[in-house]
Legacy VTK file of the C-alpha trace (Angstrom):
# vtk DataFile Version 3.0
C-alpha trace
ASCII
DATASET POLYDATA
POINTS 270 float
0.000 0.000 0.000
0.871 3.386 -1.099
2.163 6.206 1.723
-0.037 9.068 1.884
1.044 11.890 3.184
-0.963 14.414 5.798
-1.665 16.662 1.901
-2.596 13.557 0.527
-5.254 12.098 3.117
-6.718 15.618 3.432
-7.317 15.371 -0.325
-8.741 12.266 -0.760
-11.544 12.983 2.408
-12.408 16.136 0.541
-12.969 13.837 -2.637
-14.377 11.070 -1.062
-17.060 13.287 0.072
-17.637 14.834 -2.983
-17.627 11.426 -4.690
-20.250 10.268 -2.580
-22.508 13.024 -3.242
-21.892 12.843 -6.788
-22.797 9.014 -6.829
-25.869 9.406 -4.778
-27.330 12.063 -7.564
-26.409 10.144 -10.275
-28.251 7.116 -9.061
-31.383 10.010 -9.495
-30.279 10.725 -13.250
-32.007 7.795 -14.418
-35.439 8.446 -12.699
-34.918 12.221 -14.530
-34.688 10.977 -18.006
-38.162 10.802 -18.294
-39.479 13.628 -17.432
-40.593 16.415 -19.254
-38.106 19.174 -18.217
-35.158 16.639 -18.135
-32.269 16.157 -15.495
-29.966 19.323 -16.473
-30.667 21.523 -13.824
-30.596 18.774 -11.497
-26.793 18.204 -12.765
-25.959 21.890 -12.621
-27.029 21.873 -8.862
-24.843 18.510 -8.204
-22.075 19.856 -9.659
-22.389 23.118 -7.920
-23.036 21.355 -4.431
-19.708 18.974 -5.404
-17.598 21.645 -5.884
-18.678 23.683 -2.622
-18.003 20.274 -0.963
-14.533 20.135 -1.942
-13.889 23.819 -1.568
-15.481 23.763 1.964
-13.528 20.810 3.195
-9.962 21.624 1.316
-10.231 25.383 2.995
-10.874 23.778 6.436
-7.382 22.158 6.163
-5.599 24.341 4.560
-7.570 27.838 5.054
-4.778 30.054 3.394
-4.457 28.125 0.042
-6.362 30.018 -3.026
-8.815 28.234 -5.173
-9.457 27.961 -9.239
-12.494 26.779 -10.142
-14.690 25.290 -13.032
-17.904 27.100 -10.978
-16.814 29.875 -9.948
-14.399 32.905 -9.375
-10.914 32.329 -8.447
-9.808 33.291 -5.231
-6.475 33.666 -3.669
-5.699 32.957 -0.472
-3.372 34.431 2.003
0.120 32.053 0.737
-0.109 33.496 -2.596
2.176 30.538 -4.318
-0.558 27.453 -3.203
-3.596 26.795 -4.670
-6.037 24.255 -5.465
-7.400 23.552 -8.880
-10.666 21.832 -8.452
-13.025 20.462 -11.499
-15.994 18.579 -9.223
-17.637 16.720 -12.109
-15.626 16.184 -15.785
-17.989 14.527 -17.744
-20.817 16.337 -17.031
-22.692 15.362 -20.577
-21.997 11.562 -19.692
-23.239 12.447 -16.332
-26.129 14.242 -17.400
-27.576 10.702 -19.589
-26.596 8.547 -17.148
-23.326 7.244 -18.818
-20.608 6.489 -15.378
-17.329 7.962 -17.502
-17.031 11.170 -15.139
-14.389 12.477 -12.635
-13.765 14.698 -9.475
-10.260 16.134 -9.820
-8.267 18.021 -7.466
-4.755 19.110 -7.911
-2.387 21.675 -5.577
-0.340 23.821 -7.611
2.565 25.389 -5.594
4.986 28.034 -7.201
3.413 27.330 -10.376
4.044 23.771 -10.339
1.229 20.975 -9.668
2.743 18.798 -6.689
-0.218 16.430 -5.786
-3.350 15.148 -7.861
-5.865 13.024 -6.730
-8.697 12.091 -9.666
-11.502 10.126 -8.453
-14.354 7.991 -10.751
-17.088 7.570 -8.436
-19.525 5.897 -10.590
-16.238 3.091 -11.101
-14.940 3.210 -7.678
-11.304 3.965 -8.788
-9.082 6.988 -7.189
-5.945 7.526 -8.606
-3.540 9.778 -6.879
0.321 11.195 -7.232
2.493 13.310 -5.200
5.317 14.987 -7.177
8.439 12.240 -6.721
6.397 9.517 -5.296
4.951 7.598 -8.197
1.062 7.374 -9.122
-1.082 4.941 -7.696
-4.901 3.387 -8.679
-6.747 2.647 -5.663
-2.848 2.486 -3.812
-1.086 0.163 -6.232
1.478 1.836 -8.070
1.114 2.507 -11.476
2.645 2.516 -14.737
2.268 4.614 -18.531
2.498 1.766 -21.175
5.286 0.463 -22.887
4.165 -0.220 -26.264
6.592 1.344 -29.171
4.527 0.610 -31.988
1.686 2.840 -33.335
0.184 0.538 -35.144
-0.122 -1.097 -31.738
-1.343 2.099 -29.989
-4.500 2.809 -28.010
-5.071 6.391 -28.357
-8.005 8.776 -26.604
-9.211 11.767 -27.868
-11.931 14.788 -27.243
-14.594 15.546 -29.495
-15.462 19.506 -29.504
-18.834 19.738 -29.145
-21.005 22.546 -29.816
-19.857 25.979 -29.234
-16.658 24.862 -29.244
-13.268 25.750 -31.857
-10.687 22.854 -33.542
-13.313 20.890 -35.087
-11.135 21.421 -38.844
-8.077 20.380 -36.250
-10.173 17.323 -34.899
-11.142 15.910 -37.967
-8.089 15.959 -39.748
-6.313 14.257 -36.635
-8.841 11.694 -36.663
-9.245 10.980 -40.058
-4.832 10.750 -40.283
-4.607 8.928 -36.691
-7.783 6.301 -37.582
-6.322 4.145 -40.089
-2.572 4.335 -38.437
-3.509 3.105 -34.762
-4.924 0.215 -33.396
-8.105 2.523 -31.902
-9.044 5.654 -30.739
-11.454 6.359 -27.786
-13.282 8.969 -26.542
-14.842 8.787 -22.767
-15.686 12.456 -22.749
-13.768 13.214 -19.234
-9.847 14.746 -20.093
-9.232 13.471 -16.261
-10.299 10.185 -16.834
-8.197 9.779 -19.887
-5.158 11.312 -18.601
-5.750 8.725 -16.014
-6.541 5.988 -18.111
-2.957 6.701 -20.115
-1.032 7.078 -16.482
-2.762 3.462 -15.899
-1.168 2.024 -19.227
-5.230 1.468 -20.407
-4.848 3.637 -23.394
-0.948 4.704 -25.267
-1.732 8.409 -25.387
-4.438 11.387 -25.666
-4.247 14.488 -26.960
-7.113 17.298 -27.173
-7.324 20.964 -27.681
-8.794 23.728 -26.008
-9.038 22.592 -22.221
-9.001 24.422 -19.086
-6.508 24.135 -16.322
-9.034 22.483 -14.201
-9.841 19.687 -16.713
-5.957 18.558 -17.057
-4.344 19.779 -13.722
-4.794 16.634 -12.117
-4.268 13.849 -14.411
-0.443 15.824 -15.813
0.538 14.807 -12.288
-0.443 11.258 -12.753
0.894 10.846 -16.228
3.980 12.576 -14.757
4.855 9.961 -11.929
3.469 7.538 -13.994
6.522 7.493 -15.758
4.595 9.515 -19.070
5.204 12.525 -20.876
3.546 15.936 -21.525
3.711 18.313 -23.773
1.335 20.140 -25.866
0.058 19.087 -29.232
3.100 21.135 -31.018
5.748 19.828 -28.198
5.737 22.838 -26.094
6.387 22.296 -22.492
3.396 23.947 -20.823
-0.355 22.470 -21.683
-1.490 24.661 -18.733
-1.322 27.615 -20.594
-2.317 26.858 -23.859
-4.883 24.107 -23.142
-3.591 21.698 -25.423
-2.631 18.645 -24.315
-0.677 15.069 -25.688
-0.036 12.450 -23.048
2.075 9.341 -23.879
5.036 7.362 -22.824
8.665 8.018 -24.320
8.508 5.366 -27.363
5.062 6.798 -28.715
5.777 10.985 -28.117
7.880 11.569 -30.965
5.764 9.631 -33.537
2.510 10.746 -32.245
3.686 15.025 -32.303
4.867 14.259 -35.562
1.536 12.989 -36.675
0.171 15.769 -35.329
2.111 18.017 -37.775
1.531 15.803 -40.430
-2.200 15.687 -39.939
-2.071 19.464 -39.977
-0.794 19.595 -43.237
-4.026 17.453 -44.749
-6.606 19.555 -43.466
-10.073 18.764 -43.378
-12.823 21.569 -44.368
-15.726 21.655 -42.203
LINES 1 271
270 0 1 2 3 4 5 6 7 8 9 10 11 12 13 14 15 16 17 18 19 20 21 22 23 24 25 26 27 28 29 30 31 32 33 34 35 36 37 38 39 40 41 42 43 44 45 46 47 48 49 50 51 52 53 54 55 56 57 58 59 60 61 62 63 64 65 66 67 68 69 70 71 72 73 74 75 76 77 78 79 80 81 82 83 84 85 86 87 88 89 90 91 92 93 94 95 96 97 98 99 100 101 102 103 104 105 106 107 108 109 110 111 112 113 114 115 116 117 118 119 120 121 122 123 124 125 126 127 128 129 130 131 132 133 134 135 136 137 138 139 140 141 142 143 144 145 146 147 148 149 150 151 152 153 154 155 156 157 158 159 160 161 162 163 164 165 166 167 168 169 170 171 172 173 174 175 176 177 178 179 180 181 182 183 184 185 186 187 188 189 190 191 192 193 194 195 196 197 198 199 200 201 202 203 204 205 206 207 208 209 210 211 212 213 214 215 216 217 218 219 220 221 222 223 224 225 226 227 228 229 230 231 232 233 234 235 236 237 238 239 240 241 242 243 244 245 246 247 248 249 250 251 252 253 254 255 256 257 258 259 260 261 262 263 264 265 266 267 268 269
């Protein structure tokens, strides 16, 4: 079993009671479907009440630490270089019809750096966590990126943009280079869960554009001490700040950026 540190254990209560919250409304989603008005305001509320959860129990340990939020305004606390980067419920759309792919995430960024990560799937009873220089563990067995070297061989994930959203010409000319040169692409509609699922060796890489800190804060950490790498989709070093993210262990990250730049170059018109 995996040593947690005070940081750690005051991390995973906060997101253990979130996570219970968040299973006990989605066990209502179900019931929702059928109505009328539909369960979306019911899903807004949970993952309002999630993130005031996390935010109400991280501040009680560690009152001077600021906060950035998916829900609401940041705020920073009295120690300036600490903060916590909370998304209470990725996957919101899978959430919202009942589908279990969705995550609580909850990283602490000191000095600009994010030095724990703990990513919860309620719905599939998995928490992964990392500390920066102890290694990433599922449910406290350590864990590994892949070691595949082949793409042909490679399991990729991928986000879809939806509606409202930019990089759909980017998105389909990735997916129509990537399709026929990997062995499958998935898309579970969560960026925590898949940078989880690549720190776990269950898919080779992922890569997606236009994220927010609080979708990918976590799960960098766990690809990190996973033994992964991160860039962004062009190879720069910070995904933070640009919202573009690849994930993937050191066989697969120079062939995949490079197919990235060579998909660019066949771009799709839509």
């Amino acid at each position: 079993m995996a040593f947690q540190s005070p940081l750690l254990n005051v991390m995973h209560q906060a997101v253990r009671k979130a996570s219970r919250g968040l299973v006990r409304d989605f066990g209502e989603v179900e019931k929702l479907q059928v109505s009328r008005k539909g369960p979306g305001d019911f899903v807004s509320l949970a993952d309002k009440k999630a993130e005031e959860v996390l935010k109400e129990s991280l501040a009680q340990a560690r009152p001077k630490f600021g906060f950035l939020c998916e829900e609401s305004q940041p705020i920073v606390g009295e120690d300036p270089e600490r903060r916590w980067i909370i998304d209470p419920l990725d996957g919101t759309t899978n959430f919202l019809h009942g589908i279990p792919f969705f995550a609580v995430s909850v990283a602490l960024e000191e000095k600009g750096q994010i030095t724990a990560a703990v990513v919860a799937l309620p719905a599939l009873d998995e928490v992964f966590h990392a500390e920066k220089g102890q290694g990433a563990y599922l449910n406290n067995q350590r864990i590994r990126v892949s070691g595949r070297r082949n793409i042909e061989d490679a399991l990729l994930a991928t986000g879809i943009p939806h509606m409202g959203r930019s990089h759909s010409a980017e998105f389909m000319s990735d997916l129509a280079y990537f399709s026929p040169r990997v062995s499958g692409i998935r898309r579970f509609g969560a960026a925590a869960m898949d940078l989880a699922y690549v720190a776990a060796g269950r898919c080779d890489g992922f890569w997606e554009r236009g994220l927010a800190p609080w979708d990918i804060a976590g799960g960098i950490l766990l690809v990190k001490e996973a033994g992964g790498y991160i860039s962004t989709t062009d190879g720069q070093a910070n995904p933070m700040e640009s919202g573009d993210i690849l994930a993937t262990n050191d066989h697969l990250q120079g062939k995949i950026l490079r197919m990235l730049k060579e998909s660019r170059g066949t771009r799709v018109n839509v």
